[in-house]
C-alpha positions as CSV (number, residue, x, y, z in Angstrom):
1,X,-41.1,-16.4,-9.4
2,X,-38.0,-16.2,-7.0
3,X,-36.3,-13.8,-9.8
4,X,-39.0,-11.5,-10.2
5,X,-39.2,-11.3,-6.1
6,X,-35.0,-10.3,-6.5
7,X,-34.3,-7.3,-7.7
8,X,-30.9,-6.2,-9.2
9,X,-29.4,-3.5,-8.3
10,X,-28.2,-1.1,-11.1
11,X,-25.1,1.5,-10.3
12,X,-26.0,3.9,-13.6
13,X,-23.0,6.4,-14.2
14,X,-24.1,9.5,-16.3
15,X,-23.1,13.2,-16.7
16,X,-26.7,14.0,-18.7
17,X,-29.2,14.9,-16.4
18,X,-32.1,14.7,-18.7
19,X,-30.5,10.7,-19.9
20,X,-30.0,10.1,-16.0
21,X,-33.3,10.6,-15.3
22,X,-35.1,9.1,-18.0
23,X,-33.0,5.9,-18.0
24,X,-33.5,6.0,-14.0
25,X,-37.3,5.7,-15.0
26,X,-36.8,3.1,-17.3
27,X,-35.2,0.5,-15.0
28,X,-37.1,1.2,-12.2
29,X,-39.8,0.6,-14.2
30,X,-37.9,-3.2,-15.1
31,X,-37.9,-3.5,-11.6
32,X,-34.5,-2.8,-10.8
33,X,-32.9,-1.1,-7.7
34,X,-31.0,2.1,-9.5
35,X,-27.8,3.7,-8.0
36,X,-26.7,7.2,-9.7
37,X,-24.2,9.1,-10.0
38,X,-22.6,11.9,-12.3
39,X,-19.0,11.8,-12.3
40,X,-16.4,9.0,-12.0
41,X,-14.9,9.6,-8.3
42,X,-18.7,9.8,-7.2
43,X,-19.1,6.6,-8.7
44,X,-16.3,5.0,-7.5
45,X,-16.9,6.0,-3.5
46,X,-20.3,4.5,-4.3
47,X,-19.5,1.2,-5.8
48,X,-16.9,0.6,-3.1
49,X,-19.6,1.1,-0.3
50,X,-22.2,-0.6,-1.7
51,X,-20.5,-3.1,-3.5
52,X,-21.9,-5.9,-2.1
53,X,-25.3,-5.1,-3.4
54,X,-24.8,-3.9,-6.8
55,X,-25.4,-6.4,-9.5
56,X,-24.3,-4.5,-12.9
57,X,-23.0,-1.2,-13.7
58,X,-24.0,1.4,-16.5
59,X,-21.1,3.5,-17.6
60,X,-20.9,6.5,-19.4
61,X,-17.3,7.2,-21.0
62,X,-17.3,10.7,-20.7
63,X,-17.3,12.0,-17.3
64,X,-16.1,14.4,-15.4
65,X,-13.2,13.8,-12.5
66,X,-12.4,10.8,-14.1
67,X,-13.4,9.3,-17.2
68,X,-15.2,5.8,-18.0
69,X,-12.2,4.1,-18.4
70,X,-10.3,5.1,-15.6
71,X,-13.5,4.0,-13.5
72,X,-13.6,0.7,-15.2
73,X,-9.6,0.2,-14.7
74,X,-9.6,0.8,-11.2
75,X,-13.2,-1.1,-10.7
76,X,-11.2,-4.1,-12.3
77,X,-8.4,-4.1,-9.4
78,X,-11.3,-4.5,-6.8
79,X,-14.0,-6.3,-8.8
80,X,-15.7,-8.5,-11.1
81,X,-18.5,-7.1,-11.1
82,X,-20.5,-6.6,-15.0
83,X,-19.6,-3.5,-16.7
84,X,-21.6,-1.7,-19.9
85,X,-19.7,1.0,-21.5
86,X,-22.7,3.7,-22.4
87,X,-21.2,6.5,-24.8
88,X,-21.5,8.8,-27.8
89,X,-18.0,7.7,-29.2
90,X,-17.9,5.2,-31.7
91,X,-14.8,4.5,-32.9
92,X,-13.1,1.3,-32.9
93,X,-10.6,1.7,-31.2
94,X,-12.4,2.8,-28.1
95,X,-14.3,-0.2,-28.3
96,X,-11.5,-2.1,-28.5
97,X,-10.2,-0.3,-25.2
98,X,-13.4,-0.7,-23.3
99,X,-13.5,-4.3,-23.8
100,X,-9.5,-4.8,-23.2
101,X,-10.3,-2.6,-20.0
102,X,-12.7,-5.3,-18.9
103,X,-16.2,-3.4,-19.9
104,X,-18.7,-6.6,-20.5
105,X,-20.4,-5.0,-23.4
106,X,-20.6,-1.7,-25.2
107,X,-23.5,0.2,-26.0
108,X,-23.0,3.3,-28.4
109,X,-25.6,6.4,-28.5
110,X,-28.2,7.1,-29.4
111,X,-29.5,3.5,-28.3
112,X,-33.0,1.9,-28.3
113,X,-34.0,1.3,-24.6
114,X,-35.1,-2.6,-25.4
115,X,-31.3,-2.9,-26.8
116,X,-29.8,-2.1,-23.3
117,X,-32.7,-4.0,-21.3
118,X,-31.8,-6.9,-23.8
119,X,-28.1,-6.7,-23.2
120,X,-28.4,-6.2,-19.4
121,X,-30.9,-9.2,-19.1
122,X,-28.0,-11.4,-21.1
123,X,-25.2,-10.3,-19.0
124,X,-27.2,-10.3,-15.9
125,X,-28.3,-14.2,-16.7
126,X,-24.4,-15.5,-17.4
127,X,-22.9,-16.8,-14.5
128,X,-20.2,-14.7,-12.8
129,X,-16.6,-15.6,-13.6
130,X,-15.2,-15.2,-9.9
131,X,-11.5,-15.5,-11.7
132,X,-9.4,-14.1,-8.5
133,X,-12.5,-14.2,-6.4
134,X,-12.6,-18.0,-6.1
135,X,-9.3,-18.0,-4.9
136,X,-7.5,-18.4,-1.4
137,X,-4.1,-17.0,-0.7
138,X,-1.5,-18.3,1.9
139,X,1.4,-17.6,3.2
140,X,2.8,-18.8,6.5
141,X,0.2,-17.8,9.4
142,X,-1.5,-15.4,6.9
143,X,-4.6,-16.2,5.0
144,X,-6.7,-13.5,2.6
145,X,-10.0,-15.3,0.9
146,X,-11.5,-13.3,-1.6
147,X,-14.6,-14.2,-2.5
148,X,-15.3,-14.1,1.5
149,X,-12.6,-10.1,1.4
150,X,-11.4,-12.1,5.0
151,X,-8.0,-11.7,6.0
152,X,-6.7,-13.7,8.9
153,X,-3.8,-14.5,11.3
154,X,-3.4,-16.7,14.2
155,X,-7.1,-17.6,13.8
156,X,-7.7,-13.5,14.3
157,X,-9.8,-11.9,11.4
158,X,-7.9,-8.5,10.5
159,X,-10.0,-5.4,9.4
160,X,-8.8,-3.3,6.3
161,X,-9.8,-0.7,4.5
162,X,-10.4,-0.6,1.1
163,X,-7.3,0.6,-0.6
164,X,-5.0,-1.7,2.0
165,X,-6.9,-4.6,1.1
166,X,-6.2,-3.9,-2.9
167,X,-2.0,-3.3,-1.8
168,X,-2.4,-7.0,0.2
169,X,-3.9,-8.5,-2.6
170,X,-1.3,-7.6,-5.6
171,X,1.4,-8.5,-3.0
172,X,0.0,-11.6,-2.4
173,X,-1.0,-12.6,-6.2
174,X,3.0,-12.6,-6.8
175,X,4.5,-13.7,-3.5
176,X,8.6,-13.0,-3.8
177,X,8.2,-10.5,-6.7
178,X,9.4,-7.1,-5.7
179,X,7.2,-4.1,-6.2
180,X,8.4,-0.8,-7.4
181,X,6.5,1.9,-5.8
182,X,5.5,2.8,-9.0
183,X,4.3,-0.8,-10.2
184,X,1.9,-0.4,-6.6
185,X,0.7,2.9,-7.7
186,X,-1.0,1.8,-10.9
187,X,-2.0,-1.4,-9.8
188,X,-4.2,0.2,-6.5
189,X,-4.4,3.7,-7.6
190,X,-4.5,3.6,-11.1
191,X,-2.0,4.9,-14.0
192,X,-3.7,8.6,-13.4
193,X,-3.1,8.9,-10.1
194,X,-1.8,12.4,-9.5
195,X,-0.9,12.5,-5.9
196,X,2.5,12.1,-4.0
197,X,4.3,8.2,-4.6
198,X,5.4,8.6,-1.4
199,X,1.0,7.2,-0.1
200,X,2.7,3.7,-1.3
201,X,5.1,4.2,1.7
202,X,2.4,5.3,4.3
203,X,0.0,2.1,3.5
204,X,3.1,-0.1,3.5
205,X,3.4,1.4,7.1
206,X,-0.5,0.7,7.5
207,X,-0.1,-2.6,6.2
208,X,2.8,-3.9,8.4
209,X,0.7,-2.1,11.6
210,X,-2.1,-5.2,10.9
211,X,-0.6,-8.0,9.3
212,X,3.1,-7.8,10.8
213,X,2.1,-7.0,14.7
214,X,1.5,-10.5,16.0
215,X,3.4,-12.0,18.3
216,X,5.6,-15.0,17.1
217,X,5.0,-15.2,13.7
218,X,7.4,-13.8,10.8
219,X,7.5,-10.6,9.5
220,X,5.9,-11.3,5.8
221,X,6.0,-7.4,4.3
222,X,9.3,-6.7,3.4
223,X,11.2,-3.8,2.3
224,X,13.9,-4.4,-0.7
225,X,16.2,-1.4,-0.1
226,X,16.5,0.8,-3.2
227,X,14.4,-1.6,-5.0
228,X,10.8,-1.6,-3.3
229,X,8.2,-4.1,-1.6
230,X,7.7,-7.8,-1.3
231,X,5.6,-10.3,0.6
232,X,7.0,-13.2,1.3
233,X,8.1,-15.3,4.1
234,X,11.8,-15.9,3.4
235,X,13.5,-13.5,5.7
């Protein structure tokens, strides 16, 4: 009774109007909650405001602004969060990259509605594997817990945005392991990222601005000249 009084909330990513709508329909009428949108950056903006909520994502491969996979890669730095890859390509090897890209499951077009209800209702019945959001990093004064997204110091809870959050956390999965600037840019804004390297540098400086600013306590983000960026607390 409690699970039919829940309902799951659906982010369905489709370029297709006329398949948008109809599979819209359908869902709602499963009882879920149902998200859209119809192009990967729309999609993305979504699922990172309204990620607490959403249970399961649809995804079509082919999308414009930025494709399935790039979605699913850059949803992976941020989230667990189940994945079905929805598309007209069936070849192997693009199965093979959904899956390796951490898609969930893979449903190829055309498709029998009860198929996807059937897959959803098995994904959405496993229990989540938090992998890095069980854990709890620390380093000196500095604590981020990511299944709670808290970051604190001195006792002092620390407000970041999305995409400084995503820096922190790489830094802190390898403390003492120097980052190229490159190495950050495809771990937080993904291998396709067209804009200037030199963003890496300005959240560094956002970074250090929050988590470096407190009185008495060590300066943990640290600049390897020539090389790139660490965290760690041996000065």
């Amino acid at each position: 009774m409690e699970e039919l009084l829940m309902k799951k909330t659906v982010l369905l990513v489709e370029d297709e109007q006329g398949l948008l709508d109809s599979l819209k329909k359908e869902l709602q009428f499963e009882n879920y909650q149902v998200l859209t949108a119809m192009d990967g950056l729309t999609a993305l903006k979504l699922f990172l405001a309204k990620q607490e909520v959403i249970d399961l994502i649809i995804l079509d491969w082919m999308l414009p602004k930025l494709d399935g996979l790039g979605v699913l890669r850059r949803l992976r730095h941020a989230s667990d969060v189940p994945v079905i890859m929805l598309t007209a390509r069936d070849y192997t090897g693009d199965k093979v990259a959904g899956l390796r890209g951490g898609a969930d499951d893979y449903v190829t077009k055309p498709f029998d509605i009860e198929e996807l209800l059937a897959r959803m209702k098995a994904i959405l019945r496993r229990p989540r594997q938090l992998n890095t959001h069980s854990q709890l990093f620390k380093l000196d004064d500095l604590t981020l817990d990511v299944g709670k997204r808290r970051i604190m110091r001195q006792g002092k809870n620390i407000q970041l945005t999305q995409r400084e959050y995503q820096l922190l956390l790489e830094m802190f999965k390898t403390v003492g392991k120097v980052f190229t600037r490159n190495e950050l840019l495809d771990l937080v804004w993904g291998t396709d990222f067209e804009g200037d390297p030199n963003i890496v540098d300005v959240y560094i400086r956002y970074l250090r601005n929050k988590i470096d600013h407190f009185p008495n306590s060590k300066k943990l983000i640290q600049t390897v000249r020539g090389v790139g960026y660490m965290l760690s607390d041996q000065v």
